[in-house]
C-alpha positions in Angstrom: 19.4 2.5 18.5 15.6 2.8 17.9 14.0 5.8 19.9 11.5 3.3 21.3 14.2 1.0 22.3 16.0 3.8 23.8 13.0 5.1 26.0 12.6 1.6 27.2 16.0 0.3 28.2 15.9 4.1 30.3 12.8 2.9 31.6 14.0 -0.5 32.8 17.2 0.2 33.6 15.6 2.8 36.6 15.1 -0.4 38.6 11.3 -2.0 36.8 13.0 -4.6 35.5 15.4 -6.1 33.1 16.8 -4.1 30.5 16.4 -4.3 26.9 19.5 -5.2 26.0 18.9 -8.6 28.0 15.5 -9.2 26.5 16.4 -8.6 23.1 19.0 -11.9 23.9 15.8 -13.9 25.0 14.5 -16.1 21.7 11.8 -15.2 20.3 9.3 -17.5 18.0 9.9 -16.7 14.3 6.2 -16.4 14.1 6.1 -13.8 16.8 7.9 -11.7 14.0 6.5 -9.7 11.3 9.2 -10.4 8.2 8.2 -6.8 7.1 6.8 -4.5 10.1 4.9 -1.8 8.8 4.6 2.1 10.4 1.3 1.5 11.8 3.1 -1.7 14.1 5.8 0.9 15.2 3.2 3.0 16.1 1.0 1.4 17.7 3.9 -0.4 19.4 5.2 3.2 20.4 1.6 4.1 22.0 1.4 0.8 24.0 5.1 1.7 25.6 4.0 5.2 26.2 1.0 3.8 27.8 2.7 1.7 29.6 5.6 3.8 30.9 2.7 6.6 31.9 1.8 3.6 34.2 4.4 3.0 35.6 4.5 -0.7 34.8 7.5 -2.5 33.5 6.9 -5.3 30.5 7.3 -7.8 32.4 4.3 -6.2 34.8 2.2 -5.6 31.8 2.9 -9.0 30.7 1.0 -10.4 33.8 -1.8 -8.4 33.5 -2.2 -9.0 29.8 -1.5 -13.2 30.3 1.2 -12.9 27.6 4.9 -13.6 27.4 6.9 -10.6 28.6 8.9 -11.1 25.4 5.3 -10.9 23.5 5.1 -7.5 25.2 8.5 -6.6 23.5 7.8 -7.9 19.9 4.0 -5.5 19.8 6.2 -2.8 21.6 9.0 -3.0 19.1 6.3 -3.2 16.1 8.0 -6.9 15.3 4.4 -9.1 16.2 0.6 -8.1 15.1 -1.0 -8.2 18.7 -4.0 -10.6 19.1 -7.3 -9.2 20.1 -7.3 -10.2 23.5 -3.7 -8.6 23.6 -5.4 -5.2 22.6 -8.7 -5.2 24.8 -6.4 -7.1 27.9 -3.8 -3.8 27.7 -6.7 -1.6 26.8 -8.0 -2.4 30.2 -4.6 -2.8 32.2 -3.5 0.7 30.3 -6.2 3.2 31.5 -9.3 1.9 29.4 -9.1 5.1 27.5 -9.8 3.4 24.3 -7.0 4.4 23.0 -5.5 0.7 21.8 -8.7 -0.3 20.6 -9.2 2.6 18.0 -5.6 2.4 16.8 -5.7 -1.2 16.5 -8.5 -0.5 13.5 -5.8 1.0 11.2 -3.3 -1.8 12.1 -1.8 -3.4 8.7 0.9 -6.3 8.1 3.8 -4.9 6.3 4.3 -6.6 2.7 7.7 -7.3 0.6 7.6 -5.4 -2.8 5.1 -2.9 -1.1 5.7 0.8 -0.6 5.1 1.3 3.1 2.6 4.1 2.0 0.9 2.1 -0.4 -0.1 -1.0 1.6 -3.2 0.2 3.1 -4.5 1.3 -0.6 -3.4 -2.4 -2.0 -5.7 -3.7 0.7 -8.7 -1.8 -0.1 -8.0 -2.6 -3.6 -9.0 -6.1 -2.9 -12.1 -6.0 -1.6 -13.0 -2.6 -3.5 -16.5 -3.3 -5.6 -15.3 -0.9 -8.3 -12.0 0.6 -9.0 -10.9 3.4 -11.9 -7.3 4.7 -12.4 -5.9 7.6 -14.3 -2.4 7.5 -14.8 0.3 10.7 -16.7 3.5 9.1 -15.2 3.6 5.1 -15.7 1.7 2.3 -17.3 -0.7 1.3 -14.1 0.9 -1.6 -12.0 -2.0 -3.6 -12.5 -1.4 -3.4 -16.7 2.7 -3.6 -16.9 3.9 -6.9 -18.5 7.1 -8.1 -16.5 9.6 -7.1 -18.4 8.2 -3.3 -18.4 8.4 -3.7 -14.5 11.3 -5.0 -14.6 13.0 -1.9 -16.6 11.0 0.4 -14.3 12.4 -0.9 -10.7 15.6 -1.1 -12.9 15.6 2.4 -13.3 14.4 4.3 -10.3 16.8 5.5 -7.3 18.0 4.2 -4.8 19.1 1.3 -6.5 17.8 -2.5 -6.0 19.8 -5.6 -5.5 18.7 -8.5 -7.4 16.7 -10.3 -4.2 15.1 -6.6 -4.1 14.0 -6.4 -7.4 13.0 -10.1 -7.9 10.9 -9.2 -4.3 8.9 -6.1 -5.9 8.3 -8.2 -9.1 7.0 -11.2 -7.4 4.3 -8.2 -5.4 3.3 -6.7 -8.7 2.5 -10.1 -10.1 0.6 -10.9 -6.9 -1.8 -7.7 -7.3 -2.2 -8.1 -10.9 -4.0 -11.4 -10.2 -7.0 -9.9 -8.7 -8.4 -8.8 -11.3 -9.1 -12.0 -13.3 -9.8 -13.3 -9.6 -12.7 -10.7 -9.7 -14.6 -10.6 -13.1 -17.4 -8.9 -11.9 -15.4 -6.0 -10.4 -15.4 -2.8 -12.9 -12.0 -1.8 -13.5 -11.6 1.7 -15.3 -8.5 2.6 -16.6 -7.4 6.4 -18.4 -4.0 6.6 -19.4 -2.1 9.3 -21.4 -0.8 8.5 -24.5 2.5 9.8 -24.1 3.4 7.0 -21.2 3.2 4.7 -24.3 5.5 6.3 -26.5 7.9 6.6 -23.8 10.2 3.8 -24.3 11.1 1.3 -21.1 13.6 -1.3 -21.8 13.8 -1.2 -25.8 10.8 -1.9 -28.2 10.6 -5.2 -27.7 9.5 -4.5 -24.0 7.0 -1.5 -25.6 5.5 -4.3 -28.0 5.4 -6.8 -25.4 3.9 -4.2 -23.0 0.7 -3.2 -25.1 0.1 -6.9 -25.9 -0.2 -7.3 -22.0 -2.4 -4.2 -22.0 -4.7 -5.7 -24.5 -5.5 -8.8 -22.9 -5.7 -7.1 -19.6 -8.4 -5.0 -21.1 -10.4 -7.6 -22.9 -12.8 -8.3 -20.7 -15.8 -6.9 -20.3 -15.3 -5.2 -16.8 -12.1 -3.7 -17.9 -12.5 -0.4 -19.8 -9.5 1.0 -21.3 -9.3 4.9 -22.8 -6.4 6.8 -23.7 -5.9 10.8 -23.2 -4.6 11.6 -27.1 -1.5 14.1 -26.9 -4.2 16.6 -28.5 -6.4 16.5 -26.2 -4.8 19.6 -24.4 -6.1 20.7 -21.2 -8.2 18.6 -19.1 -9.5 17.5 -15.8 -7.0 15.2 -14.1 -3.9 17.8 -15.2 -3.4 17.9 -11.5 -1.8 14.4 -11.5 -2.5 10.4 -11.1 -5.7 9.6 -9.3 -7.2 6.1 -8.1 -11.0 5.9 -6.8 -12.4 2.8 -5.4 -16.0 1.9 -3.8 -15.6 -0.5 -0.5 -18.2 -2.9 -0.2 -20.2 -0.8 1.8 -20.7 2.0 -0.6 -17.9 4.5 0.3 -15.7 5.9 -2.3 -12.3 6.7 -1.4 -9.1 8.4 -3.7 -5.7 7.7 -3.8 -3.4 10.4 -4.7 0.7 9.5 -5.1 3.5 11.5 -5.3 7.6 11.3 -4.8 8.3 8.8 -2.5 5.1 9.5 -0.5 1.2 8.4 -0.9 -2.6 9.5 0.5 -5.6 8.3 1.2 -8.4 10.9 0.9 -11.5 10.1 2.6 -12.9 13.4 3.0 -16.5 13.5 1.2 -16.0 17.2 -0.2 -12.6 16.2 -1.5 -13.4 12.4 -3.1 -16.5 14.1 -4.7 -14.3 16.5 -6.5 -11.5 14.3 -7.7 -14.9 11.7 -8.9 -15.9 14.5 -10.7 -12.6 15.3 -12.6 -12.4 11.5 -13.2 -16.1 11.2 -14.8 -15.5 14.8 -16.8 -12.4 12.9 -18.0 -13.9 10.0 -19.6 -15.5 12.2 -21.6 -12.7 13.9 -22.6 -10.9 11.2 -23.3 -10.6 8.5 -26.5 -13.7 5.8 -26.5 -12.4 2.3 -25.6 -12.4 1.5 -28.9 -10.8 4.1 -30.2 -8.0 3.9 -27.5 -7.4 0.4 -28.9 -7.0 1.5 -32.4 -4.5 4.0 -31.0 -2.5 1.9 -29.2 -2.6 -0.7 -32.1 -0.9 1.9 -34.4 1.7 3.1 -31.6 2.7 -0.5 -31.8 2.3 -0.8 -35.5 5.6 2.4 -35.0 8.1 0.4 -32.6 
């Protein structure tokens, strides 16, 4: 059983009202449900019980004072339904007017299929970003792989994917790549090491296929491609894979990802370092045209 479902069938069964064993029987609209609930729903479902409890109020209580179903109550509670505005300032007000529900609701996101629950809230800035530069040791960037190198990536990481799974994560990368020939007058910076193109992902075919999709994904004229040679040595970035992005408002903001984990750095002190290390590694690494000749010959070798 959930925690927060434990808490609340306590809670109800004391004598507030029904427990949650009989609402969970009640029917809910399929709409009501998100097909993917993210962490920030449970959360913010988790502080609206808490609130709620500390209240003394029952959900069917708080559903009056809100003017929502009580089995709305449940679903935002449970994290299973993004609540409507006037659900958030209507318990914000029924809940102690602390202010609480209103600030949390800011960082509220929808989960999404194919999407690491730690990378959603990156993917959406990435949309409406004004700029966006990537440097990349580990992988070909999502937003370069062909399918088939995506493919023999999910096919090889751990745990293990069914076939709905991986078709799912496939059908997301897709998705994401699309924005940038949606957004041609978005800079795109991309610095990848050479040695994540001579390591081999699903046979050469997939390799040859791969830089093909890397050269047309570079061709245009916001897209700047450079390669770190092997030779190269030491240099800025050795730290590890870094995205930076502007918003639309002029603040830049890093991404930094790791094993099974990802964060967003909005710090000033520590974006203007890792924008440093970025810009110091564009000169360190190949010009975009001679990252092209590189790759050109690594494909020339499969």
């Amino acid at each position: 059983m959930d925690i927060a479902d434990e808490d609340d069938s306590r809670t109800e069964q004391a004598g507030r009202g029904p427990s949650d064993a009989e609402e969970k029987t009640a029917p809910e609209e399929d709409w009501e449900r998100e097909p993917h609930p993210s962490d920030s729903l449970r959360t913010f479902g988790a502080v609206v019980q808490a609130l709620r409890e500390h209240a003394g109020l029952s959900r069917a209580e708080l559903a009056t004072l809100v003017r929502f179903s009580k089995h709305t109550v449940a679903s935002v509670e449970l994290g299973r339904r993004m609540p409507d505005e006037e659900f958030v300032e209507r318990a914000e007000l029924a809940l102690g007017n602390t202010g609480a529900l209103r600030k949390a609701a800011r960082h509220l996101t929808r989960g999404e299929a194919g999407l690491a629950a730690w990378f959603r809230r990156w993917a959406r800035l990435e949309r409406k970003a004004v700029s966006l530069c990537t440097y990349e040791c580990r992988l070909v960037p999502g937003l370069l792989q062909s399918e088939a190198y995506a493919r023999a990536v999910f096919d090889g990481t751990i745990p293990l994917r069914t076939d709905e799974e991986m078709e799912t994560q496939l059908t997301a990368r897709m998705k994401r790549q699309a924005m940038m020939k949606e957004r041609p007058k978005v800079p795109f910076s991309f610095i990848i090491e050479e040695h994540v193109f001579r390591r081999r992902f699903g046979g050469a075919q997939v390799m040859r296929e791969l830089v093909d999709e890397v050269f047309e994904r570079s061709a245009p004229r916001n897209v700047t491609l450079q390669v770190v040679p092997l030779e190269a040595g030491l240099h800025a970035c050795l730290d590890g894979p870094v995205q930076i992005l502007e918003t639309p408002a002029g603040q830049r903001l890093c991404y930094s990802e790791g094993q099974r984990n990802g964060r967003l750095i909005s710090d000033r002190k520590e974006v203007r370092l890792l924008c440093q290390r970025y810009d110091t590694l564009r000169s360190q690494a190949l010009s975009p045209t001679e990252s092209r000749a590189l790759l050109e010959r690594l494909r020339g070798e499969l």
